[in-house]
C-alpha positions as CSV (number, residue, x, y, z in Angstrom):
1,X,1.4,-17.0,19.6
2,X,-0.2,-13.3,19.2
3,X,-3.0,-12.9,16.6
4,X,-3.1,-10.7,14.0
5,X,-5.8,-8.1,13.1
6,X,-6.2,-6.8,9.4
7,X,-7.5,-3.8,8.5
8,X,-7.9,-2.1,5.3
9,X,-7.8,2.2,4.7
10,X,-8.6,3.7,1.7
11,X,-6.0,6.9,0.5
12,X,-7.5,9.2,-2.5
13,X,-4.7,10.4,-4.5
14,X,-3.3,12.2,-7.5
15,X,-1.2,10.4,-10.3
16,X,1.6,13.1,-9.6
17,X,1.7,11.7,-6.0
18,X,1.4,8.5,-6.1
19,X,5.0,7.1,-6.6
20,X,6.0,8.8,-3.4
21,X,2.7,7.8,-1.5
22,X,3.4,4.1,-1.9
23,X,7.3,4.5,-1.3
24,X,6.4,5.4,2.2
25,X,3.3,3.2,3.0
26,X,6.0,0.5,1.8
27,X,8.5,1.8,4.3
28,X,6.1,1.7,6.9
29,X,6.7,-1.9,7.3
30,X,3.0,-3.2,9.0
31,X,1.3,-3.3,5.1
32,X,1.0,-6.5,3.7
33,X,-1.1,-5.4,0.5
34,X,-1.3,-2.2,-1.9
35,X,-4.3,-1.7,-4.5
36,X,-3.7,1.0,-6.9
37,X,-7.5,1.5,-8.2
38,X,-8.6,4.4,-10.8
39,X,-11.5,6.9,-10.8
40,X,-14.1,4.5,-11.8
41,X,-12.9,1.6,-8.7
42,X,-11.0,-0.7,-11.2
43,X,-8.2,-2.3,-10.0
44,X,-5.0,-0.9,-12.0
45,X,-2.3,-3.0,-10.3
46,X,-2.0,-5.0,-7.0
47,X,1.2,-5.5,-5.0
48,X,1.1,-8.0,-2.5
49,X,4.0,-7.5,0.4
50,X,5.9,-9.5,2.6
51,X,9.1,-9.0,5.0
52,X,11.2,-9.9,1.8
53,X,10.3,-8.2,-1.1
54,X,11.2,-4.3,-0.1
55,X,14.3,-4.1,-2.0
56,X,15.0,-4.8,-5.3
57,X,12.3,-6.4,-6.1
58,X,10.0,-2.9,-6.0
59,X,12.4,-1.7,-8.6
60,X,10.2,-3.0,-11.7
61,X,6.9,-2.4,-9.5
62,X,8.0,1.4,-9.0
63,X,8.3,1.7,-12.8
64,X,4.9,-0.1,-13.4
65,X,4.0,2.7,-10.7
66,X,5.1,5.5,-12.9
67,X,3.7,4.6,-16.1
68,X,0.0,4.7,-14.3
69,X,0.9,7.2,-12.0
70,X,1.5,9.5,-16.1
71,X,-1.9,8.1,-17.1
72,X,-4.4,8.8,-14.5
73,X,-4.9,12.0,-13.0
74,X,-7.2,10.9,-9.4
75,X,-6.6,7.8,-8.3
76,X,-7.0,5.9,-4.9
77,X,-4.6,3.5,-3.3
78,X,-6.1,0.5,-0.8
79,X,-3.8,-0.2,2.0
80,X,-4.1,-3.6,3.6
81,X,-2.5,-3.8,7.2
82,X,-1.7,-6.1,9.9
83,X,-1.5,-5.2,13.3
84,X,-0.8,-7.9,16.3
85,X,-3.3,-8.0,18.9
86,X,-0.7,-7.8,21.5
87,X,0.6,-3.4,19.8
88,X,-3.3,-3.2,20.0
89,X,-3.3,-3.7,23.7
90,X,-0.4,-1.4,24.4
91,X,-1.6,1.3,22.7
92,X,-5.1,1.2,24.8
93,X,-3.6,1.6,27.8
């Protein structure tokens, strides 16, 4: 069984952007958690991911999305990943 690493990046953003910056970290497919956070490093919304929930299920998150995307202006958007040990080793060598 391979283990799994998690790592977490942090991706400063605009409100006009971030819709289409969390579309494609979505469609990335290795992201297991999203934390939209605002100026001050509150927490505005959380989206945990699994394999499942990329289709309709977004559809209400991407309107939550929009309605905070229309109130802040700077904004910063915690990625949470998981990466297997074994894609670790491959890349290394």
């Amino acid at each position: 069984m391979s283990e799994k690493k998690t790592f977490t990046e942090e991706i400063k953003t605009t409100g006009e952007k971030l819709v289409a910056k969390v579309k494609e970290l979505v469609h990335e497919g290795n992201v297991r958690r999203i934390i939209i956070k605002n100026e001050e490093g509150r927490t505005l919304i959380e989206i945990p991911l699994t394999i499942g929930v990329v289709g309709a299920l977004l559809v209400p998150v991407a309107a939550g999305l929009g309605a905070i995307a229309a109130v802040v202006t700077n904004c910063s958007i915690v990625v949470e990943r998981v990466q297997d040990e074994k894609q670790e080793d491959k890349k290394e060598d």
